[in-house]
N, C-alpha and C positions, 0 to 999 in steps of 0.2 A: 733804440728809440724808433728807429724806420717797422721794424718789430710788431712794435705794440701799435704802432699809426696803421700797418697795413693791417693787422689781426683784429680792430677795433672795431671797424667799420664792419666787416663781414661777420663777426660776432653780432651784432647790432641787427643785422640784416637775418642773420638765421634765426634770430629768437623773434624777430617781427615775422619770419615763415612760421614758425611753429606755433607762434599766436595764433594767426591764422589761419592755419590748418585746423587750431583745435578749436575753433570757432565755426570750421566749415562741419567738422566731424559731429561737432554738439547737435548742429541743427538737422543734420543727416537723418535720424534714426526719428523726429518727427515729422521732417519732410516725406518719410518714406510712408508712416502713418498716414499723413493726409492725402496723398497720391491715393492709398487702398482702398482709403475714405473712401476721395474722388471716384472710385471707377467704381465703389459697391452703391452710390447712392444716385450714380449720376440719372440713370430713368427718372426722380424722383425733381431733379432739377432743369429737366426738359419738360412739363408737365403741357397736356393738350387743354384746350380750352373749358374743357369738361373740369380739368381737375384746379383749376383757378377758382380762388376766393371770389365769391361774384361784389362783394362788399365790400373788403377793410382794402384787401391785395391790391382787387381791382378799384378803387379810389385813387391807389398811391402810383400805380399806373398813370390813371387818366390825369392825375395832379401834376405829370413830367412833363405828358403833350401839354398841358397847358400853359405848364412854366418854359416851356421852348418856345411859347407861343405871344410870350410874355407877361402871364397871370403870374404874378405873385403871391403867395397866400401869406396869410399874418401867421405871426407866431404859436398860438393857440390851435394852427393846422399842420403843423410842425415841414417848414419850409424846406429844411436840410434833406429831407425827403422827399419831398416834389421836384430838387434839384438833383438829386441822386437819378431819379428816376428821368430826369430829364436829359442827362448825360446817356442813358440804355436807350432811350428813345431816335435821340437824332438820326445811330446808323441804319435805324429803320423805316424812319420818316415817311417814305414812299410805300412801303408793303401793304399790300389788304390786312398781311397777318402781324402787323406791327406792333400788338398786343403780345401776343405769345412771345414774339421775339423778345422782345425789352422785358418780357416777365423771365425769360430761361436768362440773359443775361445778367440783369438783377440777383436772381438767383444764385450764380457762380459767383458773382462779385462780395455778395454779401454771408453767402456761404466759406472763401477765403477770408473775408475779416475778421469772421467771429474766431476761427482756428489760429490767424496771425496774432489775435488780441491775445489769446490763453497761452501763446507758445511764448510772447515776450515775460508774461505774467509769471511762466514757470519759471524763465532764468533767473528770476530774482530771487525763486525760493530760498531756503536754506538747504542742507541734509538733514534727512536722507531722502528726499525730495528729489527726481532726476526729471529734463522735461519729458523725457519718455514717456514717462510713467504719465506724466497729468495726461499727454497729449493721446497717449493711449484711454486714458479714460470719455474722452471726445470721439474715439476711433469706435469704441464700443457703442456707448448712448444715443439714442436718435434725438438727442436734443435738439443739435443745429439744424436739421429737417425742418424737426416743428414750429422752430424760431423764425424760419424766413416765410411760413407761410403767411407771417404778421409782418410785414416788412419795416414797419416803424418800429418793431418790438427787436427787429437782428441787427437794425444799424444804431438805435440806442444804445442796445446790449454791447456790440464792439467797442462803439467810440467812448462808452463808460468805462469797458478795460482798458482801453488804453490809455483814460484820467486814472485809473487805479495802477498802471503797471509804472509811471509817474511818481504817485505816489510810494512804493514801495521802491523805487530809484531811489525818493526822498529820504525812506527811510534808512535803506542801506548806505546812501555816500552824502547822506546828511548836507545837498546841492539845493539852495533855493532855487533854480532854474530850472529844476525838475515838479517844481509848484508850480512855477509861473506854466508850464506845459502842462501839466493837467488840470487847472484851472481852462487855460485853452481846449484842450480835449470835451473836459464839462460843460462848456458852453457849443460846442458842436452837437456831445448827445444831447443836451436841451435846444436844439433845432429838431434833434430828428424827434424826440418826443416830451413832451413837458415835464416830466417826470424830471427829468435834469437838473428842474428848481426843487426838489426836495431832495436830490440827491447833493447838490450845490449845497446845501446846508452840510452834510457828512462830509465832503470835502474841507471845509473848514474848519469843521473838529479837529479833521485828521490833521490837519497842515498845522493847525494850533497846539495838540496834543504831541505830537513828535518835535516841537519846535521846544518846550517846555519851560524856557526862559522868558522874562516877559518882553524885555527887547525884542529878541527870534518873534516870539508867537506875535508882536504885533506886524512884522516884516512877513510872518506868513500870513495873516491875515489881507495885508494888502494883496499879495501877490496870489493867495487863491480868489479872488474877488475881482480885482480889475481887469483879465483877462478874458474872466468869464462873461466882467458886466459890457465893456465893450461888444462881443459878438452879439451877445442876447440882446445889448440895444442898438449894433448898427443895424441890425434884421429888421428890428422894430420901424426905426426909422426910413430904412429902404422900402418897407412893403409899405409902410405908410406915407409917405412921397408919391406913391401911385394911387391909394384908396384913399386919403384922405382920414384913415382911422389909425392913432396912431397907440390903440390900446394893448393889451397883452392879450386881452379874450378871456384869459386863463380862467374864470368865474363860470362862464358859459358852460364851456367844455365839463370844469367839476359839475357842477350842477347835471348834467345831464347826463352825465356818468352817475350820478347818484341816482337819479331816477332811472339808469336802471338797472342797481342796484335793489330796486325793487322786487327785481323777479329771485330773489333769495329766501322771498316765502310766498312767494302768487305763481303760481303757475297755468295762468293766465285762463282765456275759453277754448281756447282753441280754434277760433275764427281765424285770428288774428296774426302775425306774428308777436311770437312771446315778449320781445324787445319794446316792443309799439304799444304793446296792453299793459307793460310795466308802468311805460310810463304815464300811462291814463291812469292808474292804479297809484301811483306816487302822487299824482296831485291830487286822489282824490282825499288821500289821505294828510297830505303836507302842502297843499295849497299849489299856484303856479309859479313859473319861475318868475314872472314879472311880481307877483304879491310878496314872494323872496325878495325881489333884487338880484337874482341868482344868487344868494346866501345860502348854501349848505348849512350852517349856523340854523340858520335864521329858520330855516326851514325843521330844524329837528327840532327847536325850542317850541313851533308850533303843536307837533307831536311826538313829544319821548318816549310814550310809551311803544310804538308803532316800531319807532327807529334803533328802537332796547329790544325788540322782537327779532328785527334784521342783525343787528350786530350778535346775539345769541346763536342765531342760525350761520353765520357764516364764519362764524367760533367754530361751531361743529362743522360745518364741512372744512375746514381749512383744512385737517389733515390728508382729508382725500383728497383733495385737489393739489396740495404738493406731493401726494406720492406719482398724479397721475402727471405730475409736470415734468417729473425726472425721471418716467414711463415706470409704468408699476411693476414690472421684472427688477430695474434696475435700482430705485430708489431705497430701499431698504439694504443693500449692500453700498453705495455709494456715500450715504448719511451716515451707516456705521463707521468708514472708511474715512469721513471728513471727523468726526468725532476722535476715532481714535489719530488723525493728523495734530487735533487740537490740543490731546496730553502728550504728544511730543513735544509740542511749541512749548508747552507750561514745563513740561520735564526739561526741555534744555535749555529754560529761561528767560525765552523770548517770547516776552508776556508783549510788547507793543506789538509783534506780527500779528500774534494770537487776538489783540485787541484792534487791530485795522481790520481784520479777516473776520471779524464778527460784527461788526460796528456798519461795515459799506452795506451789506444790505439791511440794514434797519430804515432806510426808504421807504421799503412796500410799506410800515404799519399805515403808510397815510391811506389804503386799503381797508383799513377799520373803518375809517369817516366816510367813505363813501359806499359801506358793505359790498365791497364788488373786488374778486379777486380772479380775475381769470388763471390759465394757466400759466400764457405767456407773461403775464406780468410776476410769478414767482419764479421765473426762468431769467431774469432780467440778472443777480447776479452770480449768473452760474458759473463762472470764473473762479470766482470767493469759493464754491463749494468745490471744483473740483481741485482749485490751490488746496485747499485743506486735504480732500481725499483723497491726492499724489503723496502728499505728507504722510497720509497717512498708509499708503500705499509703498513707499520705502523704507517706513518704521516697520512693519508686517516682515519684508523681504529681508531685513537685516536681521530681524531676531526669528526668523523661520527655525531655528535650532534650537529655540529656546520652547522646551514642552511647557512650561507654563506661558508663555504665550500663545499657543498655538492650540494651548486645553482652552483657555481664557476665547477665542475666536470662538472654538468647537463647542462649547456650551453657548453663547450668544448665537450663533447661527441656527442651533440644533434648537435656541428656544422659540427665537421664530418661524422655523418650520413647521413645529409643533403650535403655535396661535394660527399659523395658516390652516391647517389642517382641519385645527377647532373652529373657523370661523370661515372656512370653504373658500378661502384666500386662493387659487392653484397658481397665481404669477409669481405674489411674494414666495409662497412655497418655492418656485423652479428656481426661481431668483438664488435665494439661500439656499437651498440644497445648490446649486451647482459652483457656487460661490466654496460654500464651504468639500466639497469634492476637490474643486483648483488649489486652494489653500491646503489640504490633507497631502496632493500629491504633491506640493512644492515643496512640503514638509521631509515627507519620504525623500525625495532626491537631495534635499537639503542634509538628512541623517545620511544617509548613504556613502554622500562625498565628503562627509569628515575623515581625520581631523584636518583635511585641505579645504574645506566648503565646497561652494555650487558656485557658478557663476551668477550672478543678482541678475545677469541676462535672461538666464534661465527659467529663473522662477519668473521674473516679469512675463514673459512669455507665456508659462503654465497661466498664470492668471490674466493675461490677457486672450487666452485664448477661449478659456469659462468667460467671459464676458462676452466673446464673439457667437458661444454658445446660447448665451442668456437674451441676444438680442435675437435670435430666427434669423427664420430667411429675409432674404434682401430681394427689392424689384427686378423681374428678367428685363436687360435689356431690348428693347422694341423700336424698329424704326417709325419716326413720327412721320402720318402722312396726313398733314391738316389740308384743311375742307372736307375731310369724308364723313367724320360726326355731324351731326343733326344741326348740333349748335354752332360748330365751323362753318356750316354752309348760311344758319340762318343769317350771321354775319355778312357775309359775301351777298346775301338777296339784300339786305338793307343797304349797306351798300354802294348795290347796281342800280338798286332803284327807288333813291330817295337823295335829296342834297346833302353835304355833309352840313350839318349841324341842324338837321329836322328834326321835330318833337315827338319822341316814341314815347308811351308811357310803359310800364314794365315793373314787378315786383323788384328784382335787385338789378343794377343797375349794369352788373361789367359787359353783358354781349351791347347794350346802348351804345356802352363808352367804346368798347371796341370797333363796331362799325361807326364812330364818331360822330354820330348822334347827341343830341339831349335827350337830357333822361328827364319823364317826370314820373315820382315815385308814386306809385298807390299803395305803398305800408304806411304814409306815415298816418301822424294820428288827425291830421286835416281833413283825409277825405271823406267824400260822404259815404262809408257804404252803408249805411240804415237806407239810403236810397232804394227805390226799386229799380230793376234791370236802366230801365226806358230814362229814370233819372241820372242815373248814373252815366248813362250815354250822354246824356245833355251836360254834364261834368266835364267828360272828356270832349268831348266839342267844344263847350265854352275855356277850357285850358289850351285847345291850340293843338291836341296831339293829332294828330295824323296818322298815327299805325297802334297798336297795343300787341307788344311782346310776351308771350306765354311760353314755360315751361312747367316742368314737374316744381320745379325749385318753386316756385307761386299756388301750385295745387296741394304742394303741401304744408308749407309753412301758412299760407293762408286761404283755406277751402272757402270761407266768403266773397271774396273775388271774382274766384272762379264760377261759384255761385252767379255774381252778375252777369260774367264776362259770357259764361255757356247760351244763355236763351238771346241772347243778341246777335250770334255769328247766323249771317244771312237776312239780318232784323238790325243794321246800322255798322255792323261789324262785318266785312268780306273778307274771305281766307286770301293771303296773298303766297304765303309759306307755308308748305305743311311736313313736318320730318318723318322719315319712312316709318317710325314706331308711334308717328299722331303724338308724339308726345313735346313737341316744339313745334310753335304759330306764332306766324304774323299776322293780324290779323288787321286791314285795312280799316280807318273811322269813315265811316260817308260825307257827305254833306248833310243835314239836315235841310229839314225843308223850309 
């Protein structure tokens, strides 16, 4: 008896070690991915002022100081985000370059989510599925790169996997607790971007669909719903305690994403920016948004034939814009790779993975209604695709011995290199030709090592390392020395010599917001430029501005502008900054007389 009392405990104790261990060991071989990540991409997340978004990036920036400062935005400005950013903001509160910083912080932070979300996401796979393998497909793709340059678009994207990595807890241990937390999840990524609420409808399905009893799916119904509805409405209500508006917005924002959705068949004068003439182009066609109501409805019913033009058109591009989402080397092996994941799932009979993994992003269709499909929004759920193309990437490695699989690969590669060829494709071409080279030599060492095999290390490896090939070079790293750029320093003149919160006017808005100025826009579609120079000056005079900000970024996206802006400097306008290549100005408003 003393025996089995002393032996019990220490049994107990060494299989809770070896649990452990082989939990630590799991996560090893993706940590070591995302470290490699880390150090090949890191230039790319230190970026100089130069290589900052001067619009979306920088909004969500300037959204953080202000929610530090106690702005709160409504929900419709996606709050979760201005708080995000407001947290990178505080440790630099003091800096001239408090911008840059809070932007490279932001950066890492959201560049670690996106990788944390996909790595929970792969534990739940099934076989022959390893998280390696997914997480290696992250290691290869410059997805996450492109994804935080949209910063609402990387911290959407995370905090949606980690409502779907939830969900697939759901599925596998069948734990209503695991709704009620991705319910919660879904109402954080619908902070960070509105999209949330049409993804919040997929959420429900799913929680109702795996529940499949009508008792369960009413218990999931509650449970994916009130966690979500609580956050989306305490937001509501906090921000609206302060403004007094306690609406969603949500109307606004679609609407004006539909106009400018316009520019999917106008490609504008060219005066203009193309953005700003869509939407003069949207109304002249579909009326304003006040004769709407902001109705997207309401507005195509005015003209369907216009809005059957745009939806046609953005049918045909939609294929190029998702190959260039998931970077045109990469996309065409990766979609192969997610496909053949999908007749695993069906071959080993797990039609509900197979039908969660195709269902979560049926979101974007809401993309049809408003003909507007950026890149970043079909990258939103890139989780789903490369869960599937890990799938499909352990099914590959495990029947690598099998010559009809491996002929089956070698005719589908060999036939898209040949439509590349024919159609002067040379990415998808490198793409498949080196894809199908890694898969050939995984094969060989795979034949080789029979009848013992290969290690599935091995070939993972061969084919990850054809992707490493597929993706080029990576940025040298460079040390940053901000203020020496044109547009570092015009920062620091504004500044030195203006109060914080003076009225610059400026095409896009982030070196404003950076040296903590207001901004007033002259793209949008208010201002006068039919004006002549001398009127236009009395514009900016009767608006209040004090300086007018010039760069290249304004000479080119709008040569009319610059058109006013040129016969004035010295005639109402005084140089105040000038950058050593004249191609960055401050240029002083006078008084009038």
């Amino acid at each position: 008896m003393s025996v089995v009392e002393s032996e019990t405990p220490s049994g107990v104790n060494a299989g809770a070690s070896w649990a452990r261990w082989e939990t630590v060991r799991s996560a090893l071989g993706p940590l070591i991915l995302f470290l490699i990540n880390l150090f090949l991409v890191h230039p790319l997340l230190t970026p100089g002022l130069t290589e900052i978004g001067m619009w979306d990036e920088a909004g969500y920036i300037n959204s953080g100081r202000a929610f530090a400062e106690g702005v709160i935005p409504g929900f419709a400005a996606n709050p979760l985000t201005a708080f995000f950013y407001a947290l990178t903001y505080l440790p630099f509160r003091n800096s001239g370059f408090w911008f840059v910083y809070s932007d490279w912080l932001g950066r890492f932070l959201l560049f670690g989510l996106l990788w944390l979300s996909l790595y929970l996401i792969s534990k739940e796979l099934p076989r022959p599925s390893r998280p390696v393998a997914v997480m290696g497909l992250m290691l290869v793709a410059p997805l996450a790169i492109e994804l935080i340059r949209f910063p609402s678009d990387a911290l959407f994207a995370a905090l949606a996997g980690f409502s779907f990595w939830q969900v697939l807890r759901l599925h596998n241990l069948g734990r209503l607790r695991n709704l009620v937390a991705a319910s919660a999840w879904m109402g954080l990524a619908a902070l960070a971007r509105n999209d949330g609420l049409v993804l919040e409808g997929i959420l429900v399905i799913s929680g109702v669909v795996i529940a499949r009893k009508p008792k369960a799916a009413l218990q999931s119904l509650l449970a994916s719903v009130i966690p979500f509805a609580l956050i989306v409405g305490g937001s509501v209500v906090l921000a609206g305690l302060r403004s007094g508006d306690f609406s969603l917005g949500v109307m606004g924002r679609t609407y004006d994403n539909f106009e400018s959705g316009q520019m999917v068949i106008y490609s504008g004068t060219g005066q203009m920016d193309l953005t700003i003439e869509s939407h003069a182009e949207a109304r002249r066609h579909f009326g304003t948004p006040e004769e709407n109501g902001y109705s997207v409805f309401r507005a195509i019913a005015r003209n369907p034939g216009v809005y059957f033009q745009r939806l046609a058109a953005v049918v045909r591009e939609l294929p190029r814009t998702l190959l260039y989402a998931y970077g045109i080397r990469f996309s065409v092996p990766i979609f192969l790779l997610a496909a053949r994941g999908l007749l695993e799932l069906i071959r080993q009979r797990k039609r509900m993975l197979a039908f969660l993994l195709i269902l979560w992003p049926a979101h974007l269709a809401s993309g049809f209604l408003i003909t507007l499909f950026r890149e970043g929004h079909l990258r939103f759920p890139y989780y789903a695709v490369f869960a599937l193309a890990g799938i499909g990437v352990g099914a590959v490695i495990e029947r690598l011995s099998s010559r009809r699989e491996v002929l089956a690969w070698s005719l589908v590669l060999a036939g898209f290199a040949l439509y590349a060829i024919l159609d002067e494709k040379a990415a998808i071409l490198y793409g498949a030709a080196v894809l199908l080279i890694g898969l050939l030599v995984g094969a060989f060492l795979t034949q080789r090592g029979q009848p013992e095999g290969i290690s599935p290390q091995l070939s993972l490896s061969v084919l990850l390392a054809a992707g490493l090939v597929i993706h080029g070079g990576y940025p040298s790293p460079e040390p940053r020395r901000l203020g020496e750029a044109d547009i570092e320093r015009a920062v620091l003149y504004l500044e030195q010599n203006f109060e914080e919160g003076t009225l610059i006017a400026a095409g896009a808005p982030g070196v404003i917001w950076a040296a903590r100025m207001r901004y007033l826009g002259m793209t949008s579609g208010d201002v006068p430029i039919g004006r002549p120079p001398e009127g236009f000056l009395d514009w900016l005079r009767d608006e209040g501005a004090v300086a007018v900000y010039v760069d290249d970024g304004l000479r080119t996206s709008s040569p009319r502008l610059w058109e006013l802006l040129e016969p004035l400097i010295g005639h109402g306008l005084e140089e105040g900054f000038v950058g050593e290549q004249d191609d960055v100005l401050v240029l002083h408003v006078t008084p009038g007389p």
